[in-house]
C-alpha positions as CSV (number, residue, x, y, z in Angstrom):
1,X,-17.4,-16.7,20.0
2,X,-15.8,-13.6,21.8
3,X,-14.7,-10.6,19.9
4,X,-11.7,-11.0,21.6
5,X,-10.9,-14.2,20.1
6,X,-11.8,-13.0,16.5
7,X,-9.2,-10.4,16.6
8,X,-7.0,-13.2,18.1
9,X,-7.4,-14.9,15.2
10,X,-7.2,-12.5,12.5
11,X,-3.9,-11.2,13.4
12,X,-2.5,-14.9,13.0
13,X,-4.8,-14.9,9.9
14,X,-3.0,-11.7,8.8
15,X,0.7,-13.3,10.3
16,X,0.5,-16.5,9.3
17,X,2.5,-17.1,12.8
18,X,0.9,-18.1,16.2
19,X,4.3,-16.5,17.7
20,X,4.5,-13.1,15.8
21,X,0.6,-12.6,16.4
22,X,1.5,-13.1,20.0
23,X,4.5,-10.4,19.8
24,X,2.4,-8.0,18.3
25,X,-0.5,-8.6,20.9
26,X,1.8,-8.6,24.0
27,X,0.7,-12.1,24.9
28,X,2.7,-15.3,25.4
29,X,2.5,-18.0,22.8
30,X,1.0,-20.3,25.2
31,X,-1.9,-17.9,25.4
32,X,-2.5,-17.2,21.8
33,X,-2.6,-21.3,21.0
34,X,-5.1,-21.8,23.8
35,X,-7.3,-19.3,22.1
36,X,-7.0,-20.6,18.6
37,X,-7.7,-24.3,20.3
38,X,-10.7,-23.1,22.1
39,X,-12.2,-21.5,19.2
40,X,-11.4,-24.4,17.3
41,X,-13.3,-26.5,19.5
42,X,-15.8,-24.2,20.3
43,X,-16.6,-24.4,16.2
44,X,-15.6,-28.0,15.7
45,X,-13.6,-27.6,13.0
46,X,-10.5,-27.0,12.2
47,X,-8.9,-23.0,11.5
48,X,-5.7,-23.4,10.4
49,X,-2.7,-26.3,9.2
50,X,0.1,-26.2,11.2
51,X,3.6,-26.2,9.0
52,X,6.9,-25.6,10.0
53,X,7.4,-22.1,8.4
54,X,3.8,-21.4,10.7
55,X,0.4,-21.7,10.2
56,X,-2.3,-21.2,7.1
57,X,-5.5,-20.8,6.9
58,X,-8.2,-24.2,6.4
59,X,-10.7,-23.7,4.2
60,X,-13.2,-23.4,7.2
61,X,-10.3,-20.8,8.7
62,X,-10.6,-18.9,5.3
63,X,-14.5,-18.7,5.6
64,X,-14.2,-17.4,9.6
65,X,-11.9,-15.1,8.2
66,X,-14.0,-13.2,5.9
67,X,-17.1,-13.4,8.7
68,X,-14.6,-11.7,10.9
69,X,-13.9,-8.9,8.9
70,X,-17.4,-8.1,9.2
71,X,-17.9,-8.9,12.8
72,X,-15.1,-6.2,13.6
73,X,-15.7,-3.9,11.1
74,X,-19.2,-3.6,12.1
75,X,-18.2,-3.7,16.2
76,X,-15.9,-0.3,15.1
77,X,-18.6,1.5,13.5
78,X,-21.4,1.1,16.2
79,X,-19.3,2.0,18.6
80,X,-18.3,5.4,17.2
81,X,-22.0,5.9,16.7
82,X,-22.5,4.9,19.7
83,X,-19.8,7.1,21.5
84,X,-17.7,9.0,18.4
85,X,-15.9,11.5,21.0
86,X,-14.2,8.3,22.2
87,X,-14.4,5.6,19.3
88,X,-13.6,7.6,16.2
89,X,-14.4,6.2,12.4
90,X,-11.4,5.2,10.9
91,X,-9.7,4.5,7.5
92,X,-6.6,3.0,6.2
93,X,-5.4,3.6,3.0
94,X,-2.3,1.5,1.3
95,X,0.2,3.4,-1.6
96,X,3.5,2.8,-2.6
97,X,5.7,5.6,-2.2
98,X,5.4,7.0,-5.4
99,X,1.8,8.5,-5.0
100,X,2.1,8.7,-1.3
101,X,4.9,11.1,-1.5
102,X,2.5,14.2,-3.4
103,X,-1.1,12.8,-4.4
104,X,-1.9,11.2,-0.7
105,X,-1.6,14.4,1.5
106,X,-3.0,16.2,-1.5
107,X,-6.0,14.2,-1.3
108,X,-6.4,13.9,2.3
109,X,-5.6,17.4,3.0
110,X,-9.3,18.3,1.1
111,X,-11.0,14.6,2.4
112,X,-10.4,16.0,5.9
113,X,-11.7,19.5,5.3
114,X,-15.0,17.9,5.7
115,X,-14.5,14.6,7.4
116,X,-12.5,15.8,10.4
117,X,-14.2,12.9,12.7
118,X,-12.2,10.8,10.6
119,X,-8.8,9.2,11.8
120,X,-6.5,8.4,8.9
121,X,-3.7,6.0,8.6
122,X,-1.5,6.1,5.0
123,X,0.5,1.9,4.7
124,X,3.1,2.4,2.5
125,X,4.8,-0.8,0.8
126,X,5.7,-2.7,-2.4
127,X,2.5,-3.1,-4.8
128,X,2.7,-6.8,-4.1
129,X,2.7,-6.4,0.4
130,X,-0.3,-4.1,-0.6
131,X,-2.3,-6.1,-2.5
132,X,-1.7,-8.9,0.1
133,X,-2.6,-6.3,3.3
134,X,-5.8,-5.6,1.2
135,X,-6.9,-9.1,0.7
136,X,-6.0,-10.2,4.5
137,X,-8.3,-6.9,5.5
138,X,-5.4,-4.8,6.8
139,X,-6.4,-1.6,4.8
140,X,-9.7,-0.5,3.4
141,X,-8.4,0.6,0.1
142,X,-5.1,1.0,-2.2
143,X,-3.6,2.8,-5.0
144,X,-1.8,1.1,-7.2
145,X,-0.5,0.7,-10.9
146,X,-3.0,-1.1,-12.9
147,X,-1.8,-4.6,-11.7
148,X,-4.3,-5.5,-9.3
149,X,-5.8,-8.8,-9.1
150,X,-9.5,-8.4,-10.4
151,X,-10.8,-11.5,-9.0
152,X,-9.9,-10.1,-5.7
153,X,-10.3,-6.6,-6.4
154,X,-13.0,-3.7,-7.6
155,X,-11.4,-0.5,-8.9
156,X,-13.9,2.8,-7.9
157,X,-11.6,5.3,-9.0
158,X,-8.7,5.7,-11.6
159,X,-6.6,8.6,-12.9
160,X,-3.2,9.4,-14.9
161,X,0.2,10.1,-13.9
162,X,2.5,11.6,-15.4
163,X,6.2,10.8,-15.3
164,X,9.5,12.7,-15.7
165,X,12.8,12.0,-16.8
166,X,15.3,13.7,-14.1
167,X,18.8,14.7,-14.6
168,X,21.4,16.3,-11.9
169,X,20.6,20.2,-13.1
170,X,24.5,20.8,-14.1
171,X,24.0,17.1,-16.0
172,X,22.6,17.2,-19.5
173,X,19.9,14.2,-19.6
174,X,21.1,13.7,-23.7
175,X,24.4,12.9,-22.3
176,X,24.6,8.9,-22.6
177,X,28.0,7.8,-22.4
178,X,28.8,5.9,-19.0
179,X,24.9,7.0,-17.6
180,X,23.9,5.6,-14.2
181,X,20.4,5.0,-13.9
182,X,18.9,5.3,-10.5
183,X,16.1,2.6,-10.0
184,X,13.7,1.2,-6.8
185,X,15.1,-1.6,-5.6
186,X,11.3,-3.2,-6.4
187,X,11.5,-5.5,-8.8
188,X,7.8,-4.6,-9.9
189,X,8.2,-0.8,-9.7
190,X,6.6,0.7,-12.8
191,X,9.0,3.4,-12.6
192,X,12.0,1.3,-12.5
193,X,10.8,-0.6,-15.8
194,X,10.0,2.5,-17.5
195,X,13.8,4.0,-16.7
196,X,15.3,0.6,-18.5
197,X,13.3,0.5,-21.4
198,X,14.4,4.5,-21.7
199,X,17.5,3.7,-21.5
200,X,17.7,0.8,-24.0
201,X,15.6,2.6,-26.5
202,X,17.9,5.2,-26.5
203,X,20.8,3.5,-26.8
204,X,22.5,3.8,-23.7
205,X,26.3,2.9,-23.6
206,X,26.3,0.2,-21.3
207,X,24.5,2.2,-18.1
208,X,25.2,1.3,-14.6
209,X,22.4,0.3,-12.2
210,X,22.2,1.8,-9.1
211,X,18.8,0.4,-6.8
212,X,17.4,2.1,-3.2
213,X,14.4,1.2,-1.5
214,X,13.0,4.7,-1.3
215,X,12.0,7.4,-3.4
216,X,13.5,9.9,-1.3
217,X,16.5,8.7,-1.7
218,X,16.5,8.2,-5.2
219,X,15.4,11.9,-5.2
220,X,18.9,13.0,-3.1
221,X,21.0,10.7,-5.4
222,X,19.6,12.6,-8.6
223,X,20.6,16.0,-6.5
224,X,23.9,14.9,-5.2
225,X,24.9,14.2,-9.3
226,X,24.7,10.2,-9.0
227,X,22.5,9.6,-12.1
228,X,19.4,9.8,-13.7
229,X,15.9,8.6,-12.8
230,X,12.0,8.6,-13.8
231,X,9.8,10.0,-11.5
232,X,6.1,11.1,-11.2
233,X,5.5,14.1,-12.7
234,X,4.6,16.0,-9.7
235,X,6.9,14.3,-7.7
236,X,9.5,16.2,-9.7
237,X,8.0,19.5,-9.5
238,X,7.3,20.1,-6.1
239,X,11.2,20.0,-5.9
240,X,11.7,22.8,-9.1
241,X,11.8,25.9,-6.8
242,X,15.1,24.6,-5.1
243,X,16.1,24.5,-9.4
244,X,18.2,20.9,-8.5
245,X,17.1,18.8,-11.5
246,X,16.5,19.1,-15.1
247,X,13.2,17.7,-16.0
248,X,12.1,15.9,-19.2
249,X,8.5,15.2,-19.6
250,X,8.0,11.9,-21.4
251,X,5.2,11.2,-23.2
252,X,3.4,8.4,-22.0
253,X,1.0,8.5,-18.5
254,X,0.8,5.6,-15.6
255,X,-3.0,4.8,-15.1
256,X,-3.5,4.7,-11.1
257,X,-6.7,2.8,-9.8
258,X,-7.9,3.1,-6.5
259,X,-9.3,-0.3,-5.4
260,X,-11.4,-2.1,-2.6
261,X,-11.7,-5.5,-1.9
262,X,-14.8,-7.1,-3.8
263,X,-16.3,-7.8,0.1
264,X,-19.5,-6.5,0.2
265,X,-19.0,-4.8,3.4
266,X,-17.4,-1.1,3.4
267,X,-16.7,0.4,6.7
268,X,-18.9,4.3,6.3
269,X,-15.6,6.2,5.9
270,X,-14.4,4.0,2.9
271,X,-17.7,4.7,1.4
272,X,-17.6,8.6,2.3
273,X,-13.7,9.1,0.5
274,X,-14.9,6.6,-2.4
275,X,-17.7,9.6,-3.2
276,X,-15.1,12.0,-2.4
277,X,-12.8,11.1,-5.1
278,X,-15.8,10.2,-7.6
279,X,-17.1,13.7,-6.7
């Protein structure tokens, strides 16, 4: 087997598509079939079923899958032992928006103090593309609300957030006639669950619902006097100085994990920011 091949195949792993691996990789289809056939061959098995919404993963496909992850991961790491002025140690980490936005560059910005050989990528998606992209191998590690799948999954690190109740700053938040609550457009945000029990729970005169896809602008629709809208804690304050909402602190905390995949093998610069954030 060449290395070549294995990445071949993991991106239609990751895909589940001979002709979007082939987009991404700059090949024609053609090309990217012959591959997968001569590998198949060369292993005498199987990889993957074809369907007509693309291809999945055999159960042979499923065990090459996991080998590969190692194969590459460990083909990274000795070459930027080997050379690291050229092949750098990498890390991707996965977050929704919510702790991207203040906790990630937070983080990072004190990681990278003393890892600066390090090259850093932040994925940001729903909780449910993340969980996916960690299982598939696409990122090292992911925060996320205390949903994870713990057959799949090993949490190393957890902490609280706290969340906020935000009102336009001329807009009193105890103000509940005709309200308009500004949610994620996520069907699984936390946030978005927490603002609708709020508002039921306090009795909320028939509130209209108002969904965007990013926290941002959920942010600017609060500003601009659209509605209301929960929020991480520090999400809210780093916007205080500019004085544009009027904050509520609610009682209750989100509990964050940081999880890896229960593979048993980390690439060094996972293992280096797991004992920076147990540190």
């Amino acid at each position: 087997m060449e290395s070549h091949d294995l990445r071949i195949f993991k991106h239609v792993a990751e895909l589940q598509s001979i002709s979007k691996a082939a987009e991404l990789l700059g090949y024609v289809q053609p090309n990217i079939s012959q591959r997968i056939k001569g590998l198949e061959e060369e292993l005498g098995t199987k990889l993957f079923a074809r369907t007509n919404r693309g291809v999945t993963l055999t159960d042979e496909g499923k065990v090459l899958l996991e080998y590969t992850h190692h194969i590459l991961l460990l083909m990274d790491e000795a070459k930027s032992k080997v050379n690291p002025s050229k092949w750098r140690e990498s890390l991707i980490i996965g977050a929704p928006q919510t702790i991207s936005a203040i906790k990630i560059p937070q983080l990072f910005s004190s990681f990278l103090k003393e890892n600066k050989h390090i090259d850093v990528k932040v994925k940001t998606a729903t909780n449910r593309k993340l969980q996916e992209m960690l299982s598939y191998g696409e990122i090292d590690g992911l925060f996320l609300i205390r949903t994870a799948n713990r057959s799949q999954f090993e949490t190393v690190y957890s902490y609280l957030e706290k969340i906020v109740l935000i009102s336009p700053e001329y807009h009193g938040i105890e103000e509940k006639g005709n309200q308009t609550l500004l949610i994620n457009s996520d069907p699984h945000c936390v946030y978005r669950d927490k603002l609708l029990k709020f508002s039921q729970e306090n009795n909320f005169d028939q509130p209209i619902i108002m969904e965007f896809d990013s926290l941002e602008s959920i942010l600017q629709a609060v500003h601009d006097g659209l509605g209301i809208s929960i929020v991480p804690a520090d999400v809210a304050y780093s916007r205080k100085e500019l004085q544009v909402f009027q904050y509520q602190e609610l009682p209750e905390a989100i509990p964050i994990d940081f999880v890896i995949s229960k593979r048993k093998l980390k690439r060094q610069s996972l293992k280096q920011f797991i004992r920076f954030l147990e540190g």
